[in-house]
C-alpha positions in Angstrom: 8.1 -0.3 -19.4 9.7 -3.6 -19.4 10.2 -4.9 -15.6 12.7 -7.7 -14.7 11.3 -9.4 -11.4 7.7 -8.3 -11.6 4.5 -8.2 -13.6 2.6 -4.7 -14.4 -1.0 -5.3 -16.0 -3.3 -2.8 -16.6 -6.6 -3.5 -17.8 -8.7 -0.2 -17.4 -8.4 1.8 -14.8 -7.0 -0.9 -12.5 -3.0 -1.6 -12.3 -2.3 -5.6 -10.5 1.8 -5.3 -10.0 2.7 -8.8 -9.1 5.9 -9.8 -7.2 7.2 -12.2 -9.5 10.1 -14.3 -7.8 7.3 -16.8 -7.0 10.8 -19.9 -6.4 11.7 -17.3 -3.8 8.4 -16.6 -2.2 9.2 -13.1 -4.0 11.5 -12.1 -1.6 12.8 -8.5 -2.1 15.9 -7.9 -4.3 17.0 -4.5 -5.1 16.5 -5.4 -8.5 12.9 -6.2 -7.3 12.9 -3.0 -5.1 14.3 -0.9 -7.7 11.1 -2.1 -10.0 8.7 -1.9 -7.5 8.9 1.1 -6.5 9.1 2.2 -10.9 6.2 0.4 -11.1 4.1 2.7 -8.6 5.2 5.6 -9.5 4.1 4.6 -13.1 0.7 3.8 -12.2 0.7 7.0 -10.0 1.5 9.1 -12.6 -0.6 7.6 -15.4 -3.8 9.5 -15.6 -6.0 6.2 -17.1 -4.9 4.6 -13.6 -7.5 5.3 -10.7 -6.4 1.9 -8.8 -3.1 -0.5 -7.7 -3.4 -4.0 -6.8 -0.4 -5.4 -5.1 0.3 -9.3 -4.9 2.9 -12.2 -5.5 3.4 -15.1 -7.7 2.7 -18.4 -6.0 2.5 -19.2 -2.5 3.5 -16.0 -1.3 3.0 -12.3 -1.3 6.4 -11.4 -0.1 9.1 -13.6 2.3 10.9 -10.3 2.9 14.8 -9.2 1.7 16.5 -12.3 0.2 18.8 -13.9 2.3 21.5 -13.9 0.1 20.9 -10.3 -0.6 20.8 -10.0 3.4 23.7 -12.0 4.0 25.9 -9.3 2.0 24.5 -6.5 2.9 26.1 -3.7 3.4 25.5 -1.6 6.8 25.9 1.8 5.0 22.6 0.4 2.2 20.1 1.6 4.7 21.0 5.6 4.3 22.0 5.0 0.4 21.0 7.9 -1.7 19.7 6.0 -4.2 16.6 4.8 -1.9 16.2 8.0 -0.2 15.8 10.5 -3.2 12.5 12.3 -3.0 9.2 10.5 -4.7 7.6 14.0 -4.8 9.1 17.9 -3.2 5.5 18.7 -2.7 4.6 15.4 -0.5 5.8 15.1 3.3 9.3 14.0 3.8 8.2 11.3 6.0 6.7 9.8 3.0 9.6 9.9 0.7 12.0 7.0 2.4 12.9 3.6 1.0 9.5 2.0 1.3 7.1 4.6 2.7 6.5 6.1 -0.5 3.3 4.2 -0.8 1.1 6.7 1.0 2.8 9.4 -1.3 1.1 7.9 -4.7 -2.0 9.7 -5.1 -3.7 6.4 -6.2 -5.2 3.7 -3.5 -2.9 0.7 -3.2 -4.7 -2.6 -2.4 -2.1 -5.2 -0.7 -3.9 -8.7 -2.4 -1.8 -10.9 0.5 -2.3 -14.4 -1.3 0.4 -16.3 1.5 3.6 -15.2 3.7 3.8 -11.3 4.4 7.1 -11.5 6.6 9.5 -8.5 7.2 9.9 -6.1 4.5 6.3 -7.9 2.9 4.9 -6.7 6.5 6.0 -2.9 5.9 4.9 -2.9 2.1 0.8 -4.4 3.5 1.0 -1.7 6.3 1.9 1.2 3.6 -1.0 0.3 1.7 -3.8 1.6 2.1 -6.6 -1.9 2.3 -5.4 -5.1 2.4 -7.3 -8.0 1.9 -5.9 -11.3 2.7 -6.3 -15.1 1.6 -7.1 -17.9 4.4 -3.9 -19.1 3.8 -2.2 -15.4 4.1 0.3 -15.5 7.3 2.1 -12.8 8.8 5.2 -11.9 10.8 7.9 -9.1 11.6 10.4 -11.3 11.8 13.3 -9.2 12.5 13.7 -10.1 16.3 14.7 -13.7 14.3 17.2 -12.4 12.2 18.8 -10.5 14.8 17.5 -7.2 13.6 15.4 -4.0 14.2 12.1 -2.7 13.8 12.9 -1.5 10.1 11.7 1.1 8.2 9.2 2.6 10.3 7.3 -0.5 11.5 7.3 0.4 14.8 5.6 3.7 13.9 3.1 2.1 11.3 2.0 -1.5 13.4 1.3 0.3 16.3 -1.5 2.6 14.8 -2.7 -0.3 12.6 -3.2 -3.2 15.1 -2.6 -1.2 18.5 0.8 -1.0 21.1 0.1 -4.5 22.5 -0.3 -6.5 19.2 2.7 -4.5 17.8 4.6 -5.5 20.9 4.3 -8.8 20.6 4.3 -9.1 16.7 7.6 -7.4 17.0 9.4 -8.3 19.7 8.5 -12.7 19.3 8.5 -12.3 15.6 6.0 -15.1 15.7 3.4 -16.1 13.1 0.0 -14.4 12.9 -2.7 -16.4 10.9 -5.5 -14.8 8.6 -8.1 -15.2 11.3 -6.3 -13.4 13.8 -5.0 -11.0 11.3 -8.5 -9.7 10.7 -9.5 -10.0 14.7 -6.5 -7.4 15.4 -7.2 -4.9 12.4 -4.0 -6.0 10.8 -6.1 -6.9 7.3 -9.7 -5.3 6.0 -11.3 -8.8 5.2 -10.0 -12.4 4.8 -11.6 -14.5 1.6 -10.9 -17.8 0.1 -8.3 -18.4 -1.8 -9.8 -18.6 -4.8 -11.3 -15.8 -4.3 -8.9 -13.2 -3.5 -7.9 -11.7 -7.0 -11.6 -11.4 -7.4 -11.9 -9.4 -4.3 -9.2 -7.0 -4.6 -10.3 -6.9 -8.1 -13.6 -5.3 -7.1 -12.7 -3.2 -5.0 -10.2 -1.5 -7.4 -13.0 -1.4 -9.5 -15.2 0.4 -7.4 -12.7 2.7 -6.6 -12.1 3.3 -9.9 -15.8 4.1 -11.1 -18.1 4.9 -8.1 -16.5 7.3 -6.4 -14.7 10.7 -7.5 -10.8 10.3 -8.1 -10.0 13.6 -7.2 -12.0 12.7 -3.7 -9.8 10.1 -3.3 -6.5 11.5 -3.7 -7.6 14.3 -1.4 -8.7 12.2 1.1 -6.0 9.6 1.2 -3.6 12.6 1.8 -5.7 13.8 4.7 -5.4 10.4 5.5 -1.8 9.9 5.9 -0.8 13.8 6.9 -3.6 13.5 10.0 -1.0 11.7 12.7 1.1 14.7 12.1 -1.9 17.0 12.7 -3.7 18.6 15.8 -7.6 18.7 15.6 -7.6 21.9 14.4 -4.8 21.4 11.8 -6.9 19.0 10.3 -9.9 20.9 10.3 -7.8 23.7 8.4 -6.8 21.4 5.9 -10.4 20.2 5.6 -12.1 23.0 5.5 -9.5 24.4 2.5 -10.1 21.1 0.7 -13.5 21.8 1.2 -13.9 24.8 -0.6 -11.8 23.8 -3.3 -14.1 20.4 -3.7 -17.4 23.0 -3.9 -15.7 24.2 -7.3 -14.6 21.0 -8.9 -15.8 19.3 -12.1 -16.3 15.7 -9.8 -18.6 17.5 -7.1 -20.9 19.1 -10.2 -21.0 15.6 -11.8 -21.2 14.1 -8.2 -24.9 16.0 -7.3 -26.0 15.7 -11.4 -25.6 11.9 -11.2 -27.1 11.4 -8.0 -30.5 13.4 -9.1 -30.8 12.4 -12.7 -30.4 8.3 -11.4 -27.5 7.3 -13.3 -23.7 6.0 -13.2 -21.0 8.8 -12.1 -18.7 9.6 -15.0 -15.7 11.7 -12.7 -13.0 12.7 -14.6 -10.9 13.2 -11.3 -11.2 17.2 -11.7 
């Protein structure tokens, strides 16, 4: 598929999507929306794909909506059918909204956060599930500044990521978080150079992709996200079920023959 406003390479079993407004510090469009959200559902359904790297052109992984999007904005967008349609009937509906369909994907999503994660660039990193950010990476809410709202979840999903107090104040003075104190509140996994950032996500998505069963990975990222829905013993349920199911799969039979004859895994994600 042909995209507009971003950039979809696959090499292997790794996907980088790339904002690519990098003039506009690739700030959201629904053009750009539109693809971005094609574009994961792509890699989720593509069976070769075991990995999604996120990241933006430039100086920037994403400034948020475009202002002159913003500026003419209609009220009613925000409930428009066209956003809200279901990503998948069998996944939660919580998961199904304008940008919360991240979790849904059954593929790990790395957020590569090369500069300014502001807004709607916020809510995308916090619906992915690592993100590894550059020194230069900075990040804000910024909707207290624009005379808006904690949009499209945030206020559910910074508050379990980086705990009530830093969500309070992220939120409600909209001001700018660094890298270093990004990765002292939880907000990111790691923070590397620069030049060294596509390498890192890079690796990870690689490792992902090879060392570790795909069908693990899908199962557990769902456990994952369904668990702040869950009691204990909800989750146990689901686990145990999972479990059983695991015991008979072609990925825990290759998982214990790789291990004792001393070689590389070959999963096939069944």
């Amino acid at each position: 598929m042909n995209y507009e406003q971003l950039i979809y390479a696959a090499q292997g079993q790794v996907v980088t999507i790339t904002l690519n407004r990098p003039e506009r510090m690739n700030a959201l469009t629904k053009v750009l929306e539109a693809e971005l959200r094609s574009a994961i559902e792509q890699a989720g359904r593509d069976p070769a794909i075991r990995a999604i790297v996120l990241t933006g052109a430039g100086r920037a992984f994403c400034a948020g909506m475009d202002m002159d999007e913003l500026e003419v904005l209609a009220p009613e967008d925000i409930r428009s059918e066209q956003w809200m349609r279901p990503y998948d009937m069998n996944r939660r509906p919580d998961y199904q909204t304008r940008y919360s369909y991240f979790p849904a994907t059954p593929k790990p999503i790395i957020s590569a956060i090369n500069g300014a994660a502001a807004g709607l660039g916020l809510v995308m990193a916090l619906y992915s599930d690592f993100r590894i950010a550059s020194s230069k990476a900075a990040f804000a809410t910024a909707f207290a500044k624009r005379g808006l709202i904690a949009e499209h979840g945030i206020a559910w999903m910074l508050p379990r990521v980086v705990g009530h107090a830093h969500a309070t104040d992220m939120l409600l003075t909209s001001r700018k978080v660094d890298a270093a104190e990004a990765l002292t509140m939880g907000l990111v996994n790691r923070v590397v150079a620069p030049e060294s950032l596509a390498a890192s996500a890079n690796e990870l998505a690689l490792a992902l992709a090879t060392e570790v069963s795909p069908r693990s990975v899908r199962v557990m990222k769902r456990q994952l996200w369904e668990a702040p829905y869950q009691s204990l013993g909800e989750a146990i349920t689901l686990a145990n079920a999972e479990m059983v199911t695991s015991l008979r799969s072609e990925d825990f039979q290759e998982g214990v023959r790789h291990f004792v004859e001393k070689r590389s895994a070959r999963f096939t994600g069944n």
